[in-house]
C-alpha positions as CSV (number, residue, x, y, z in Angstrom):
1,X,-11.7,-27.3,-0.2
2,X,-12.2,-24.0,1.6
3,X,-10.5,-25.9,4.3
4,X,-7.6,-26.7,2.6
5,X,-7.0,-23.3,0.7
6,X,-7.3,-21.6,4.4
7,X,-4.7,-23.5,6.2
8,X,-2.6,-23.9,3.3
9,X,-2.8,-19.8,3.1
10,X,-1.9,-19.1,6.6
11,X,-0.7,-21.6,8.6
12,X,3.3,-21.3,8.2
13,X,3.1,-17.5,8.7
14,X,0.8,-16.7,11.1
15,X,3.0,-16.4,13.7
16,X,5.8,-14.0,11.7
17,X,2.6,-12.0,10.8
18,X,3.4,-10.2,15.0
19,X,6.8,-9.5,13.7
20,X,5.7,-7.9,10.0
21,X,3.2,-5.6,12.3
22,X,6.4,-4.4,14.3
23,X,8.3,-3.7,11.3
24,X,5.2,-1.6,9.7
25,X,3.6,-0.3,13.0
26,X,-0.2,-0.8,13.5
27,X,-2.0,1.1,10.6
28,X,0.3,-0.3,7.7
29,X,0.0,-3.8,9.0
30,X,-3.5,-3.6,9.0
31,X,-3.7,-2.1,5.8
32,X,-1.4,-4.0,4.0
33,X,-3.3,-7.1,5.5
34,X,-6.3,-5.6,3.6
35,X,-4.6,-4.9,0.8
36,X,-2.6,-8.0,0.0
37,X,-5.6,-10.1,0.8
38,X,-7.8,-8.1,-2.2
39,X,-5.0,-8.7,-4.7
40,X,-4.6,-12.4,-3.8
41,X,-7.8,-13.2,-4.3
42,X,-8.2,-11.3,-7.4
43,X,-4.8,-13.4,-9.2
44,X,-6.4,-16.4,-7.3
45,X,-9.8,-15.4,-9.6
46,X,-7.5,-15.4,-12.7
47,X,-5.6,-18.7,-12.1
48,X,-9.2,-20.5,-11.5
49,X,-10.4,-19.1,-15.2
50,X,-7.0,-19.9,-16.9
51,X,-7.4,-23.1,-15.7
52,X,-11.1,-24.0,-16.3
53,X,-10.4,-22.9,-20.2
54,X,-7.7,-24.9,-20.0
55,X,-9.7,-27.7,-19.0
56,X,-12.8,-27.2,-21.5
57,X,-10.6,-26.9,-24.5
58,X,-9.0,-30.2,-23.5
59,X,-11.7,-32.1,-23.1
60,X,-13.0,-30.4,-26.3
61,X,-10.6,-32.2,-27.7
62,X,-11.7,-35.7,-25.8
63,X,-8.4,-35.3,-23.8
64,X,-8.8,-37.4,-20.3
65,X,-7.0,-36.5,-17.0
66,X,-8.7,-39.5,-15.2
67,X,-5.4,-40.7,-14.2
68,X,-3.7,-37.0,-14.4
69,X,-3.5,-34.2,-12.0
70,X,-3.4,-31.0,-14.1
71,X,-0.8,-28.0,-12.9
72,X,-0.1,-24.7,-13.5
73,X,2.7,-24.8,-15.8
74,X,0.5,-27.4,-18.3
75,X,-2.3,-24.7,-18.1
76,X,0.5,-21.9,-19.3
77,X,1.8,-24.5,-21.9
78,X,-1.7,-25.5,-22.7
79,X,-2.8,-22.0,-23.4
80,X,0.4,-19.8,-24.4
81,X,3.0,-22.3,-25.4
82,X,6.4,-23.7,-24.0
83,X,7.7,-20.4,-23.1
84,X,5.4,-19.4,-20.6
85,X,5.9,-23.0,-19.3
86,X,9.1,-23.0,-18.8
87,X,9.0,-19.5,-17.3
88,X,6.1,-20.5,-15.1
89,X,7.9,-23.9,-14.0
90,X,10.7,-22.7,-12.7
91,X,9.3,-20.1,-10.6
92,X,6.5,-22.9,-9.0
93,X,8.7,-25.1,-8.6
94,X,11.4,-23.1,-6.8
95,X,8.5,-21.1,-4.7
96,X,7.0,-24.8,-3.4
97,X,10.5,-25.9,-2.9
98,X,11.2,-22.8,-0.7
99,X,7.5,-23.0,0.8
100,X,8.3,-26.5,1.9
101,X,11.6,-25.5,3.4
102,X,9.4,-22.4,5.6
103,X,7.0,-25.2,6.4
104,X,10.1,-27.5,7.6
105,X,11.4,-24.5,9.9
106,X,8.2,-23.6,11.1
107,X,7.5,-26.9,12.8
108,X,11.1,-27.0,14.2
109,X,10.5,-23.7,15.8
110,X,7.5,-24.5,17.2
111,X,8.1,-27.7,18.7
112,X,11.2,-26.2,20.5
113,X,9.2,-23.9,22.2
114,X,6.8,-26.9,23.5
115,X,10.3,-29.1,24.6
116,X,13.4,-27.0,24.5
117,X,15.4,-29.9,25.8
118,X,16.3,-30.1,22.4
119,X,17.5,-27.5,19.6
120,X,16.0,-26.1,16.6
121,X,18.1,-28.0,14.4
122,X,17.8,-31.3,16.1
123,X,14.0,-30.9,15.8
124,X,14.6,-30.3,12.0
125,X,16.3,-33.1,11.5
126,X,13.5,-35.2,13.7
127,X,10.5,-32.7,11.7
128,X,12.4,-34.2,8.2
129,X,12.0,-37.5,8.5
130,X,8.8,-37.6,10.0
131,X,7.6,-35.0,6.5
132,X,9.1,-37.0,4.1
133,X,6.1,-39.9,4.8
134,X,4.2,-37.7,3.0
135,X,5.6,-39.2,0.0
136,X,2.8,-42.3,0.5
137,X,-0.1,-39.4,0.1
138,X,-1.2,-39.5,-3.4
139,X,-3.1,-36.2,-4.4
140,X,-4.8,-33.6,-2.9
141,X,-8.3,-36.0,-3.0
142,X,-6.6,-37.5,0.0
143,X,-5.7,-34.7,2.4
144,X,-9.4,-33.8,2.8
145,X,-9.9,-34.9,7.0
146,X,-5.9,-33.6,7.6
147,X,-6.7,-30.3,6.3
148,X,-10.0,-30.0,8.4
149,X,-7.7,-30.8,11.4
150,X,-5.4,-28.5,10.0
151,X,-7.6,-25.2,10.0
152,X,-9.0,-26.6,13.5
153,X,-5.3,-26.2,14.8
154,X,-4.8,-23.3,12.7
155,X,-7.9,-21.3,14.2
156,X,-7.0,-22.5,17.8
157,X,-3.7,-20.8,17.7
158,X,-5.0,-17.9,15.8
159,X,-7.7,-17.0,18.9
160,X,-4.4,-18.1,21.6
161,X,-2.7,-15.5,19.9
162,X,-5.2,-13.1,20.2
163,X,-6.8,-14.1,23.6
164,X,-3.3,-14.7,25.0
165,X,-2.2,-11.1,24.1
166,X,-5.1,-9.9,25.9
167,X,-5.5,-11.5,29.0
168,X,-1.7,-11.1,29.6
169,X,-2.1,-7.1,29.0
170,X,1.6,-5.3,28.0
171,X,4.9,-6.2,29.0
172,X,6.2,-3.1,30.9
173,X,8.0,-0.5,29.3
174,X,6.5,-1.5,25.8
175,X,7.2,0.7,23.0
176,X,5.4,0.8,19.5
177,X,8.3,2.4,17.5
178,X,7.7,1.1,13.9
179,X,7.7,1.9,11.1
180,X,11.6,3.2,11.5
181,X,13.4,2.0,8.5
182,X,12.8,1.5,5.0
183,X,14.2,-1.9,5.2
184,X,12.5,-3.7,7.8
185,X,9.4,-1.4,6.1
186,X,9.2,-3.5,3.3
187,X,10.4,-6.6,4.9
188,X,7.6,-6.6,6.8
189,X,5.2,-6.0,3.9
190,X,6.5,-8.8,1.7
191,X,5.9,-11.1,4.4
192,X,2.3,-10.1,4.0
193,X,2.9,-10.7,0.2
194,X,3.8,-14.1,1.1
195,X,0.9,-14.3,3.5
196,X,-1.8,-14.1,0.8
197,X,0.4,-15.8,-2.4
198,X,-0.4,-19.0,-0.7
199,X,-2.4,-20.5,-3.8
200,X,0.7,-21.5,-6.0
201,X,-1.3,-24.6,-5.4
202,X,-4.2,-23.7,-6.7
203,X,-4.4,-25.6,-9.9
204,X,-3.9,-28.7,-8.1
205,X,-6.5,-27.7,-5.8
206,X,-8.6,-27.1,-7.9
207,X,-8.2,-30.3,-9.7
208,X,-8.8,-32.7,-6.6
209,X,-12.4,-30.5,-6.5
210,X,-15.6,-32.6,-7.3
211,X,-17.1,-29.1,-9.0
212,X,-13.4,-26.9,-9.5
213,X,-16.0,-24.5,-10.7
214,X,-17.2,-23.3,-7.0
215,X,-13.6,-23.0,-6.6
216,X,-13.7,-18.8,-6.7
217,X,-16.7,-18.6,-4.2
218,X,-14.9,-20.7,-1.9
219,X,-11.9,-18.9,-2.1
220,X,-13.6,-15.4,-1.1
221,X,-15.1,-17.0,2.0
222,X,-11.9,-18.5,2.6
223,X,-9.7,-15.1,2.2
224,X,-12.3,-13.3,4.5
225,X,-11.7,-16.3,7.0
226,X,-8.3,-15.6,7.3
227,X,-8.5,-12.2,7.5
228,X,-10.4,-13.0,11.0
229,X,-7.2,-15.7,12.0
230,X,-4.6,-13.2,10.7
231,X,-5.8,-9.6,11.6
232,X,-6.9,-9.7,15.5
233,X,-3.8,-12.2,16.0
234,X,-1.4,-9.9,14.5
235,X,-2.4,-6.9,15.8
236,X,-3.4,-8.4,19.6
237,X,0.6,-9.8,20.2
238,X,2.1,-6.4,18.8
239,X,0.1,-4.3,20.8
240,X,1.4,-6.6,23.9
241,X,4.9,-7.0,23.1
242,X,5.8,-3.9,20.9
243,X,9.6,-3.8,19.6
244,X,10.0,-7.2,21.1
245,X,8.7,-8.5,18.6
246,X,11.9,-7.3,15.8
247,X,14.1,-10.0,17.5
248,X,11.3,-12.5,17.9
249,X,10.0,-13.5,14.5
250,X,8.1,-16.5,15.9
251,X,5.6,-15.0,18.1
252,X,5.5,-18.3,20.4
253,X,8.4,-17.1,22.1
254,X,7.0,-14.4,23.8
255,X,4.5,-16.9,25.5
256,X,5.4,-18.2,28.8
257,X,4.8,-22.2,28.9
258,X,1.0,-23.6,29.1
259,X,-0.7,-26.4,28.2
260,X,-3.1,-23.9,25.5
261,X,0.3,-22.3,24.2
262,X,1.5,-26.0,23.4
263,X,-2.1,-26.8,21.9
264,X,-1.3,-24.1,19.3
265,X,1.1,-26.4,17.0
266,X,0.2,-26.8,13.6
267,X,1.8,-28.9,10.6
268,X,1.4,-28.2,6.7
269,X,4.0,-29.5,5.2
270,X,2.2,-31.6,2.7
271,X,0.4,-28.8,1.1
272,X,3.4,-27.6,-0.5
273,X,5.7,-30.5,-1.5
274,X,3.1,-32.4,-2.7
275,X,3.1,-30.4,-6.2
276,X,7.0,-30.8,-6.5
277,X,5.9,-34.8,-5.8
278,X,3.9,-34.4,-9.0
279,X,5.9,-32.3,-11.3
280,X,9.1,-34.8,-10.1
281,X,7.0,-37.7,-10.9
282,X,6.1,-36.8,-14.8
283,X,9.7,-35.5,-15.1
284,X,10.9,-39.2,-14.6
285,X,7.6,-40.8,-16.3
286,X,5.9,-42.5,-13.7
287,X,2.8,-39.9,-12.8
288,X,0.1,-42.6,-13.9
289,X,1.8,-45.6,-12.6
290,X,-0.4,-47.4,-10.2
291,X,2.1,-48.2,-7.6
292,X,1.9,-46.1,-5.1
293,X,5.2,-47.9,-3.6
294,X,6.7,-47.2,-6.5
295,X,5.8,-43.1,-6.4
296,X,6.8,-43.0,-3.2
297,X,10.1,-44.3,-3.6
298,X,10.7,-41.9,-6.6
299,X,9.4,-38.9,-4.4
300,X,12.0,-39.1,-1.9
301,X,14.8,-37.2,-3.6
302,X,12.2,-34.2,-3.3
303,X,12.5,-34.4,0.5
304,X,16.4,-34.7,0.6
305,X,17.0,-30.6,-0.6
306,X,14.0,-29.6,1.5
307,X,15.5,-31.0,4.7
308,X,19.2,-29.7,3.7
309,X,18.2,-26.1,3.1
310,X,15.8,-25.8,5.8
311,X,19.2,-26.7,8.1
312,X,21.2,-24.6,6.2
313,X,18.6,-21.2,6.7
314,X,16.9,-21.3,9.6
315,X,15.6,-17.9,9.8
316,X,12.1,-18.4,10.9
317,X,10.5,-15.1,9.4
318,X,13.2,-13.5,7.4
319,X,13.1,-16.4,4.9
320,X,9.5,-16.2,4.4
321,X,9.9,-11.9,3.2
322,X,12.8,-13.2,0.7
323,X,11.2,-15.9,-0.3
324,X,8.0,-13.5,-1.3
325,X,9.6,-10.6,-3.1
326,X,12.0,-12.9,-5.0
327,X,9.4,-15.7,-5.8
328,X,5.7,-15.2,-4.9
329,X,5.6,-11.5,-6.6
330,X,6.2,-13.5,-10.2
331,X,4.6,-16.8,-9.5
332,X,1.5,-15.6,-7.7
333,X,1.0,-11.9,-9.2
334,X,2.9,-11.4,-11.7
335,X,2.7,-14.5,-14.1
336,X,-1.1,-15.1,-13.9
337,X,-2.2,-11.3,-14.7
338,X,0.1,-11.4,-17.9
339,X,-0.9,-15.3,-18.6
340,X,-4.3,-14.3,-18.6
341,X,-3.8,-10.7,-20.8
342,X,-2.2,-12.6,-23.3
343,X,-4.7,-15.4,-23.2
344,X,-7.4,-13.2,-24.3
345,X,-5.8,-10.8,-25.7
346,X,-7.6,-11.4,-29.3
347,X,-11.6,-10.4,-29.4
348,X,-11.7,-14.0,-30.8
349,X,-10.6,-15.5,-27.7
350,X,-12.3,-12.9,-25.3
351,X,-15.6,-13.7,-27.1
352,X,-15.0,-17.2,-26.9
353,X,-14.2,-17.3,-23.4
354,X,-15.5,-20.2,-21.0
355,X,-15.9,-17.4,-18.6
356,X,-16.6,-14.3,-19.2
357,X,-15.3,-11.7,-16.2
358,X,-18.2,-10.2,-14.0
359,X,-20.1,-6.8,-14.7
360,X,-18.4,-5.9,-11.0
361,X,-14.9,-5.2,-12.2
362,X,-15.9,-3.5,-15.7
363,X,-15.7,-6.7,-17.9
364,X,-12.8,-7.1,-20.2
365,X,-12.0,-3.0,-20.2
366,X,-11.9,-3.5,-16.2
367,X,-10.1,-7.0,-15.8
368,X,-7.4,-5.5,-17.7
369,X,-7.3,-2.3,-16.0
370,X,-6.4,-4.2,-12.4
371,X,-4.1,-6.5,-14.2
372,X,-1.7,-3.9,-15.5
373,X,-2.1,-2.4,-12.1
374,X,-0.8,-5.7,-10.2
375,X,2.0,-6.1,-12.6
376,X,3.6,-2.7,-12.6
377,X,2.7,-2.8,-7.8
378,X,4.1,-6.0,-7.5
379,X,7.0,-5.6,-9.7
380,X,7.6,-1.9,-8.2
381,X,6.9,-3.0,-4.5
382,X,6.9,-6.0,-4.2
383,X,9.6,-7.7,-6.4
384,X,11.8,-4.2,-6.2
385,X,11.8,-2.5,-3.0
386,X,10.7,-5.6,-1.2
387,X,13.4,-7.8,-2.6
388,X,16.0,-5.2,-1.3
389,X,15.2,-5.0,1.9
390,X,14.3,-8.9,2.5
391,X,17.8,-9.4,0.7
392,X,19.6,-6.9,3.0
393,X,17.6,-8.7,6.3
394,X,18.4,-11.7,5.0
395,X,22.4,-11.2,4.4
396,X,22.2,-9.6,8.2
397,X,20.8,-13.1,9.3
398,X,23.5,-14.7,8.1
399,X,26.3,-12.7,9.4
400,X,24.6,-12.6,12.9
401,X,23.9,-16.0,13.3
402,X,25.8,-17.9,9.9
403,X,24.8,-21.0,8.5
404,X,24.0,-24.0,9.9
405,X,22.9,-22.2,13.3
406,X,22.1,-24.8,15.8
407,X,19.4,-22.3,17.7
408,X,17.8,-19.5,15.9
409,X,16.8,-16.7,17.8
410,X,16.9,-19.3,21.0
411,X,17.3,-17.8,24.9
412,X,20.6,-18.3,26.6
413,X,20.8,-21.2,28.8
414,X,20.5,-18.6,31.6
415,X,17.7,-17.0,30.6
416,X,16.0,-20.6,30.0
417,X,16.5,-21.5,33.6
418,X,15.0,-18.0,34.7
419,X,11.7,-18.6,36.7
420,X,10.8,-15.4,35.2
421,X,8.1,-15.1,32.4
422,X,8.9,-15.5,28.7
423,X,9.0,-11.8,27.7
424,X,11.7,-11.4,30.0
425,X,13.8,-13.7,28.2
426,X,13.8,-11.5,24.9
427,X,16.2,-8.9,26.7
428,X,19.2,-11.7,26.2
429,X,18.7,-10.1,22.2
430,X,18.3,-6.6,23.0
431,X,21.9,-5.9,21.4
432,X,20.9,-7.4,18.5
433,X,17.7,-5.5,18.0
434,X,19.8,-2.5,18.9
435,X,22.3,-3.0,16.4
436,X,19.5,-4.2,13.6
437,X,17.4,-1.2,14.2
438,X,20.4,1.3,14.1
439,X,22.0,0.1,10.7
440,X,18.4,-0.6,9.3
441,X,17.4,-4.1,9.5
């Protein structure tokens, strides 16, 4: 499981992490790396005790989930009542959809940079239908060897990124100029929200575990892991490529060709859809029917808005800062600290607790001291000044490039037949920087 709550963390954004770090400039990266990292493990901490007194009062009650995978929004229901379910459904649901879709672009853009004889969105379309198979995978019991292979992958193109950077030294003339606007600012740092609100999935995680109660422990050895992927890759391709990097949200672009850059491809997409499999699949009544032919066929509607949107928005890095102010702040940070305030909110139910929160923090006095403090940051920061700027980067996407864009952020067919190296090929965008940096995105 540590595994899987790893890749499933990082993988789709470690390569936009070069471009947050030349938005924020060295020191805020770092620190907001740091930072980020502390406060999604802590909401991680809270979603693994909501859900393991969730589970003990159930089967209190001689409820079995032999046949039943248990998710968030039953533990809010389970716990707090309809309201909070609904509330907490609809921002899952739309945060896995929108995960998925980042997942979806993320392999496009990476394959095109391996074989650019095709574009971005041709690769989508191919990257579709080869995701939607995982429609036959069951559960989360049966990604166990993938998502080895996964954070094998994931690692590997963590240590190119940061062995790569090195070796190759800095582009000439490279200049460090951020942070230089309060937009790409706090675009940059809700990218780094998104980076570490990756456990949307942890219920069902948690779920697939053998002993769900080791769940916590793995996840701290997990979020230090990536911290070792996410903070030496980062910071090793912005201190090569500087400013480069503002028009160059996938960081494989600034990598001339190689057999070890084309090594460095990783694929996720499972991770996230598979929860909107689920919740689809008990919409419609069919979550404990044996057939997995019959699941599967039901799952594919799922796919079909995935694939459309991830055509329709293509912005490989943009997406994933809107997608974490507007989303991830409530459903990762924001929903679980008040979920779990108002869980125990009664001496009855703090006495009563299945766990009871560690001497470390200050007990109950101190668990709700650093709750109140996550709503009011993430709501302030995250969800407020972040979803302004990722909202006015985003709208700038779309008037640069419009929908539908056949090549995002792709070298002109002169620049592709240059014999010169990759970074080179980033000046055919040097107006657009220009012009992004002047009005502030």
């Amino acid at each position: 499981m540590e595994s899987e709550k790893a890749v499933e963390t990082v993988a789709q954004v470690l390569l936009t992490l070069p471009y947050s770090f030349s938005q924020l400039g060295m020191l805020s990266g770092t620190l907001f790396q740091l930072f980020y990292g502390l406060l999604g493990g802590w909401t991680a901490y809270l979603i693994s005790t909501l859900y393991v007194e969730y589970r003990t009062r159930k089967e209190r009650e001689k409820v079995n989930f032999r046949n039943h995978v248990i998710q968030w929004f039953e533990v809010l229901d389970g716990l707090l009542g309809k309201y909070w379910r609904n509330v907490g459904l609809a921002f899952n649901c739309t945060f896995l959809l929108f995960g998925s879709v980042i997942q979806l672009i993320a392999c496009a853009s990476n394959i095109y940079y391996i074989n650019d004889n095709l574009d971005k969105r041709t690769w989508t379309y191919i990257f579709g239908a080869c995701c939607a198979t995982t429609v036959f995978i069951p559960s989360f019991h049966n990604y166990r060897i993938w998502s080895f292979l996964g954070l094998l992958m994931t690692t590997y193109t963590a240590w190119y990124l940061t062995v790569g950077s090195i070796l190759q030294g800095q582009v000439e003339g490279v200049k460090h100029s951020g942070p230089t606007k309060l937009v790409l600012y706090f675009t940059g740092a809700t990218n780094i929200l998104y980076t570490f609100g990756g456990h949307a999935v942890t219920v069902e995680i948690m779920h697939a575990m053998w002993k769900p109660q080791k769940f916590k422990a793995i996840y701290l050895l997990a979020t230090l892991y990536v911290l070792t992927l996410t903070l030496p890759s980062a910071a090793a391709v912005y201190w090569a490529f500087g400013d480069m990097l503002l028009d160059h949200s996938n960081a494989f672009s600034l990598f001339p060709k190689s057999p070890f850059r084309d090594m460095a491809v990783f694929i996720t997409f499972g991770f996230a859809c598979t929860p909107l499999y689920l919740v689809w699949e008990k919409a419609i009544g069919i979550h404990e029917c044996r057939s997995m032919w019959k699941r599967a066929l039901a799952r594919f509607p799922v796919v079909i808005p995935i694939w459309f949107l991830a055509i329709v928005f293509p912005f490989f890095g943009p997406i994933n800062s809107t997608v974490g102010s507007l989303l991830v702040s409530f459903t990762v940070y924001i929903i679980p600290a008040l979920a779990h305030m108002f869980t125990f909110k009664s001496p009855a139910a703090r006495e009563n607790a299945v766990e009871q929160p560690p001497r470390l923090v200050g007990r109950w006095v101190g668990t709700y001291t650093i709750n109140v403090f996550v709503v009011v940051w993430i709501l302030v920061v995250g969800f407020g000044f972040g979803g302004w700027a990722s909202m006015v980067n985003f709208v700038n996407q779309i008037d640069t490039f419009g929908f539908f864009t056949k090549c995002y952020q792709c070298p002109l067919p002169s620049q592709l037949n240059a014999t010169a190296p990759s970074p080179d090929r980033g000046q055919c965008h040097k107006l657009i920087v220009e012009r992004n940096i002047e009005s502030g995105v």
